[in-house]
C-alpha positions in Angstrom: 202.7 -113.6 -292.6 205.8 -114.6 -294.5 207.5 -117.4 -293.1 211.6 -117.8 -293.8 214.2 -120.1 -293.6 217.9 -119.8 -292.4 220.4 -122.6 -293.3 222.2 -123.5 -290.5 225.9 -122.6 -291.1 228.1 -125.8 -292.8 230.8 -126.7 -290.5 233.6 -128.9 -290.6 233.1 -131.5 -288.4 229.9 -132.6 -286.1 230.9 -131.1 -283.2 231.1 -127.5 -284.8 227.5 -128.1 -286.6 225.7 -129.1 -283.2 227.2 -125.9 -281.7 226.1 -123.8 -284.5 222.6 -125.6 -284.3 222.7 -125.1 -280.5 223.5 -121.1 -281.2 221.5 -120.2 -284.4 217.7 -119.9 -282.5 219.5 -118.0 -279.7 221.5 -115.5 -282.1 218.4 -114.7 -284.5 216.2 -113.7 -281.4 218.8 -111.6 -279.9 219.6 -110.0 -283.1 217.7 -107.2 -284.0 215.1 -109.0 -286.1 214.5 -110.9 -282.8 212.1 -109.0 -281.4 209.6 -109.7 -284.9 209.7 -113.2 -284.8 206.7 -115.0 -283.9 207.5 -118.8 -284.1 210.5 -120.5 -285.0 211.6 -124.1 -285.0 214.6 -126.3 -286.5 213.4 -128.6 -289.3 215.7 -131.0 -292.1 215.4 -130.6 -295.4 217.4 -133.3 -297.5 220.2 -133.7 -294.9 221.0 -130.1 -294.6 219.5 -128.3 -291.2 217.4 -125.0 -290.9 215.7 -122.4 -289.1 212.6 -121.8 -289.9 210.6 -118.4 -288.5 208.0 -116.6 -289.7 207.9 -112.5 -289.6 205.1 -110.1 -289.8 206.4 -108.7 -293.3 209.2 -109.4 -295.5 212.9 -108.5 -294.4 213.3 -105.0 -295.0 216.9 -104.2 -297.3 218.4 -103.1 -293.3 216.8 -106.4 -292.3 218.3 -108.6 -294.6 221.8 -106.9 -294.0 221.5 -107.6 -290.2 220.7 -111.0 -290.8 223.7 -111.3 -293.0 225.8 -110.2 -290.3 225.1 -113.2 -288.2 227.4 -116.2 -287.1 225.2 -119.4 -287.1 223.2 -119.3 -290.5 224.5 -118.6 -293.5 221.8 -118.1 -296.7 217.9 -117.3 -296.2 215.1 -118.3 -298.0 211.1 -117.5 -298.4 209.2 -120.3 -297.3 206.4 -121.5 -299.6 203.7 -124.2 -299.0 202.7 -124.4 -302.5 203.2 -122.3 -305.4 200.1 -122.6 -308.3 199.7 -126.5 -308.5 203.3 -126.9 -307.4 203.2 -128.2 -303.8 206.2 -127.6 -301.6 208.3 -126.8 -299.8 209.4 -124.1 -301.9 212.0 -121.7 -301.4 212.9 -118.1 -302.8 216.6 -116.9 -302.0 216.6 -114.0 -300.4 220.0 -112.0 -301.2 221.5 -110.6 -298.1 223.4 -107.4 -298.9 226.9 -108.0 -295.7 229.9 -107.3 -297.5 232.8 -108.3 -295.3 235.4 -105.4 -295.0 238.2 -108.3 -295.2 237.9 -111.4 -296.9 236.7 -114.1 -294.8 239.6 -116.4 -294.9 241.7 -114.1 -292.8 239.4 -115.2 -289.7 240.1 -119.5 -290.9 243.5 -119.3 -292.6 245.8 -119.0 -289.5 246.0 -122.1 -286.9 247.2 -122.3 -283.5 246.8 -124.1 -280.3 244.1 -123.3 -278.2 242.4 -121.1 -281.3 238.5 -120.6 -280.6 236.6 -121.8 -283.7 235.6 -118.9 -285.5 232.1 -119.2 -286.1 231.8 -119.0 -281.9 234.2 -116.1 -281.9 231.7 -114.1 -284.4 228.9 -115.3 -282.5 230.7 -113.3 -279.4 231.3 -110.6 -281.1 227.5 -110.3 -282.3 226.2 -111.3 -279.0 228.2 -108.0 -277.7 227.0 -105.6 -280.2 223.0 -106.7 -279.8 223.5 -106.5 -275.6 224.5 -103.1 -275.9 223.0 -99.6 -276.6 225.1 -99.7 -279.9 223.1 -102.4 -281.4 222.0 -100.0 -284.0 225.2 -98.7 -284.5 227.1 -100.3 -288.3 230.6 -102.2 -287.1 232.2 -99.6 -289.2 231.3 -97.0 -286.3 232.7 -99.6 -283.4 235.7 -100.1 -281.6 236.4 -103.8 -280.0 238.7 -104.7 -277.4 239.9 -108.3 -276.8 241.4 -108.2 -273.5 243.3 -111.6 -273.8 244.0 -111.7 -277.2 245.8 -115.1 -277.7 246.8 -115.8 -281.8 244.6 -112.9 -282.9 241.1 -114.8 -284.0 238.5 -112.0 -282.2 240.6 -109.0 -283.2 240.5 -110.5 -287.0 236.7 -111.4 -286.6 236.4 -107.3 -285.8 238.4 -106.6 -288.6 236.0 -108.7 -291.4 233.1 -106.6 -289.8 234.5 -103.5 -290.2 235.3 -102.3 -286.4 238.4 -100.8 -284.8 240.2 -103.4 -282.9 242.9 -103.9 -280.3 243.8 -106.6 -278.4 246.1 -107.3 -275.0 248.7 -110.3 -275.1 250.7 -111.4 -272.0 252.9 -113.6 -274.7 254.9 -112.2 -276.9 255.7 -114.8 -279.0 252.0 -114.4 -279.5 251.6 -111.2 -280.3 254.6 -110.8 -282.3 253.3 -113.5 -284.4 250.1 -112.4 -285.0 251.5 -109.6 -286.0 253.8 -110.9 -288.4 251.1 -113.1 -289.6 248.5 -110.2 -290.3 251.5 -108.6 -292.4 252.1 -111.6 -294.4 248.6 -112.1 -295.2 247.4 -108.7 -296.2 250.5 -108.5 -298.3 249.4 -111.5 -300.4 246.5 -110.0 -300.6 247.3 -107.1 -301.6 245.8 -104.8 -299.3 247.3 -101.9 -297.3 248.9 -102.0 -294.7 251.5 -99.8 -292.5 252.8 -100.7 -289.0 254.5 -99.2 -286.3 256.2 -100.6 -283.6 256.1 -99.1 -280.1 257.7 -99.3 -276.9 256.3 -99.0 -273.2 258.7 -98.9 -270.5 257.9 -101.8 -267.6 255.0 -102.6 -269.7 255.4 -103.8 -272.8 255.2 -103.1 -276.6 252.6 -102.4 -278.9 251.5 -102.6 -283.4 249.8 -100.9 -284.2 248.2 -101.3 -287.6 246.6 -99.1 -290.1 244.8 -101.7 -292.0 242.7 -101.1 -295.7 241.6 -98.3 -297.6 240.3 -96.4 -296.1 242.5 -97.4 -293.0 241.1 -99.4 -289.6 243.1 -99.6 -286.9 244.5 -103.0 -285.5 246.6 -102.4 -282.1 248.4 -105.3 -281.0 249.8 -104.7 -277.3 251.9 -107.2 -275.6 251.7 -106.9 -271.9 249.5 -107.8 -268.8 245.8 -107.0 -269.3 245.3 -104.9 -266.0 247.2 -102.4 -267.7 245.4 -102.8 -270.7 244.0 -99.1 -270.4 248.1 -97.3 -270.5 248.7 -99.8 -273.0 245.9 -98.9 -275.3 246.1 -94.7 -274.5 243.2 -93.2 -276.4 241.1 -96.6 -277.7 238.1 -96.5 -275.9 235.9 -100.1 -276.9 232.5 -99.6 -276.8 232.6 -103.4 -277.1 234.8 -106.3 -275.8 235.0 -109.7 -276.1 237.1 -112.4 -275.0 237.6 -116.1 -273.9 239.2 -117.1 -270.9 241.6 -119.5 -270.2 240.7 -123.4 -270.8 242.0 -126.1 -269.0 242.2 -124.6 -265.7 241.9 -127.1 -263.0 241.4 -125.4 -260.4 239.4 -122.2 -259.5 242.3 -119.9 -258.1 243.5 -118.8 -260.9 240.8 -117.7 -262.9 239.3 -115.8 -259.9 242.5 -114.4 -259.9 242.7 -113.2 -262.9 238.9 -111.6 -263.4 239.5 -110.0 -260.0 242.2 -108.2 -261.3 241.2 -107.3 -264.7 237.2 -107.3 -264.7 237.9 -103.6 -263.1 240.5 -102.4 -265.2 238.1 -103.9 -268.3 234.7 -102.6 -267.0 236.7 -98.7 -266.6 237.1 -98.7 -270.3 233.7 -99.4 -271.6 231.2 -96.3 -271.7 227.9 -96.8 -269.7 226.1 -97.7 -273.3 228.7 -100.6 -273.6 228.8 -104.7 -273.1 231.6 -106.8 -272.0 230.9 -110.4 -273.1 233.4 -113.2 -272.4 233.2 -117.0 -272.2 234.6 -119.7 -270.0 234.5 -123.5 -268.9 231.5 -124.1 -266.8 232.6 -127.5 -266.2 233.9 -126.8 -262.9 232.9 -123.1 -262.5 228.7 -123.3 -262.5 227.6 -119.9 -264.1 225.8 -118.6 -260.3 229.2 -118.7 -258.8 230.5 -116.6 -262.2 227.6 -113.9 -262.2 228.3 -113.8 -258.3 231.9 -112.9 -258.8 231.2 -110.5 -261.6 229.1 -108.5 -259.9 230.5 -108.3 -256.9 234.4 -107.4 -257.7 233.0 -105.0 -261.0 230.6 -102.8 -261.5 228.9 -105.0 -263.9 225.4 -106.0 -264.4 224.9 -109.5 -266.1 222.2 -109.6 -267.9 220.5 -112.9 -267.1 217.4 -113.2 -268.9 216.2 -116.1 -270.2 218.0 -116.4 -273.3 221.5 -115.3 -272.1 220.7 -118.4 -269.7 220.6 -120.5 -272.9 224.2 -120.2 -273.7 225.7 -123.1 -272.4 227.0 -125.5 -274.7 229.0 -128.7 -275.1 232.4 -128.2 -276.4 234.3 -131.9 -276.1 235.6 -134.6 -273.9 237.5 -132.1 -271.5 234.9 -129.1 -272.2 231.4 -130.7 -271.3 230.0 -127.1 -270.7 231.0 -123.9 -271.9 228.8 -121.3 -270.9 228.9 -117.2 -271.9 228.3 -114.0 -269.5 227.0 -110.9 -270.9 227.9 -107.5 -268.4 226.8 -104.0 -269.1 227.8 -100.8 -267.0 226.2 -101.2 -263.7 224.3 -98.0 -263.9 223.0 -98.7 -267.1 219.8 -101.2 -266.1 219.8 -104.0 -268.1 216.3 -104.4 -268.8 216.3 -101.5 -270.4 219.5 -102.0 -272.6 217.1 -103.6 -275.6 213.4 -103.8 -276.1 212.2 -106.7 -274.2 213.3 -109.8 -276.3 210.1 -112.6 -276.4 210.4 -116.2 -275.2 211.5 -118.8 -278.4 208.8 -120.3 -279.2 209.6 -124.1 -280.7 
């Protein structure tokens, strides 16, 4: 049985590399690959951390393309004990074959307050394509929605993937900046790009962008996110993502605002379809938020063990940040994947 290694992701500060380290187990076993894995345990080699797992046969070409696709890890390896008289560890690079549709700086080069670090946002974005019935769909054939869209960071994630994207954006200083942004850069870059501008009475404006060759659309609405679906006419997500509001002191308003827009969101996805969104569990335990979820949308959250496993430190003011994964309510969600084993450490 050929046991592998996954390098967890390099991040920027040690904050960033205990989140990825937190994530990386989760991610692989929800990924498609999960359901293969047998054992798998963290383990230092020099100074640099890894995943080790072992799998009942070498990644297939698919295999390795999947695992290329994830958030957490970054480079994989074959695992050997000893090779002739050589004793180990050992380790055989094993080429993943991802191509990003964009380059990956688009996703780190623009900054802005409040911006969600993007190795979480992929993670998201992941997370929401293995949950759903499309997990065995390529990005290229997806659509994503970003609901509360902010400087742009999920709807550029979708972009580097390959999907269709659109986001909703109640500032539009924001959105017109992010749109004036994703101009700028693809121009430097020389990649295609054509925009047009339009305008909703009482509701607000919209880009939308035709983005590469061949073209993927990148819609860019400012407006209020319940009326995400006249603001979007015709974009139907099968996925959507998003990251609600930090720094909220009190409860009010985010009940406020998922009471209004978890319906209007949940209407656009097709029964096949995940919503997966993220919020400060500091003050907001996740029993109260799968309570509310299900019982103002209908939403199932899928609760099994490992989507119980999300919760994560973020800093001083974010001890816990924790992440809910819906599907349609008459799609059951045990039946969404095969069942996914327990980790086994």
């Amino acid at each position: 049985m050929p046991t592998l290694l996954a390098q967890i992701a390099p991040q920027r500060s040690t904050q960033y590399t205990e989140l990825a380290t937190h994530l990386a187990p989760l991610e692989l076993q929800l990924s498609s690959c999960g359901g293969q894995i047998t054992q798998s345990e963290l383990v230092t080699l020099g100074t640099q951390q890894y995943l080790r797992f072992s799998l009942p046969t070498l990644p297939t070409a698919a295999d390795l393309c999947e695992l290329g696709l994830l958030a957490t890890v970054s480079a994989f390896f074959e695992w050997f004990d000893q090779v002739g008289e050589v004793t180990g560890p050992l380790l055989r690079p094993l080429p993943t074959t991802f191509q990003p549709a964009l380059p990956l700086d688009l996703v780190m080069t623009r900054r802005y307050r409040g911006k969600t670090n993007e190795l979480f946002t992929h993670f998201l974005c992941n997370l929401a394509r293995f949950s759903s019935r499309f997990a065995d769909q390529p990005w290229g054939n997806l659509r994503l929605l970003d609901p509360l869209a902010g400087g742009g960071t999920t709807l550029f994630t979708g972009l580097l993937l390959g999907a269709q994207v659109a986001g909703v954006e109640q500032s539009e200083q924001d959105v017109q900046s992010t749109a004036t942004f994703l101009q700028h850069y693809l121009r430097e870059a020389h990649i295609a790009c054509q925009v047009k501008e339009e305008r909703f009475k009482k509701l607000g404006r919209r880009w939308v962008c035709q983005v590469g060759k061949p073209p993927r659309q990148c819609i860019l609405a400012q407006g209020d996110t319940i009326h995400a679906a006249a603001l979007l006419p015709g974009f139907r997500p099968q996925l959507i993502v998003t990251d609600l509001p930090y720094g909220i002191q009190h409860n009010g308003p985010l009940i406020d605002l998922l009471t209004g827009a978890l319906p209007v969101w949940s209407a656009l996805l097709p029964p096949q379809g995940a919503l997966v969104f993220a919020w400060d569990a500091t003050r907001f335990p996740r029993a109260e938020m799968v309570t509310l979820v299900e019982q103002i949308a209908p939403l199932c959250v899928r609760n099994e063990p490992l989507y119980q496993a999300l919760a994560h430190r973020v800093d001083r003011v974010i001890k816990l940040r924790d992440v809910i994964v819906a599907v349609p309510r008459n799609e059951d969600p045990e039946t969404q994947r095969a069942p996914i084993s327990p980790r086994k450490e």
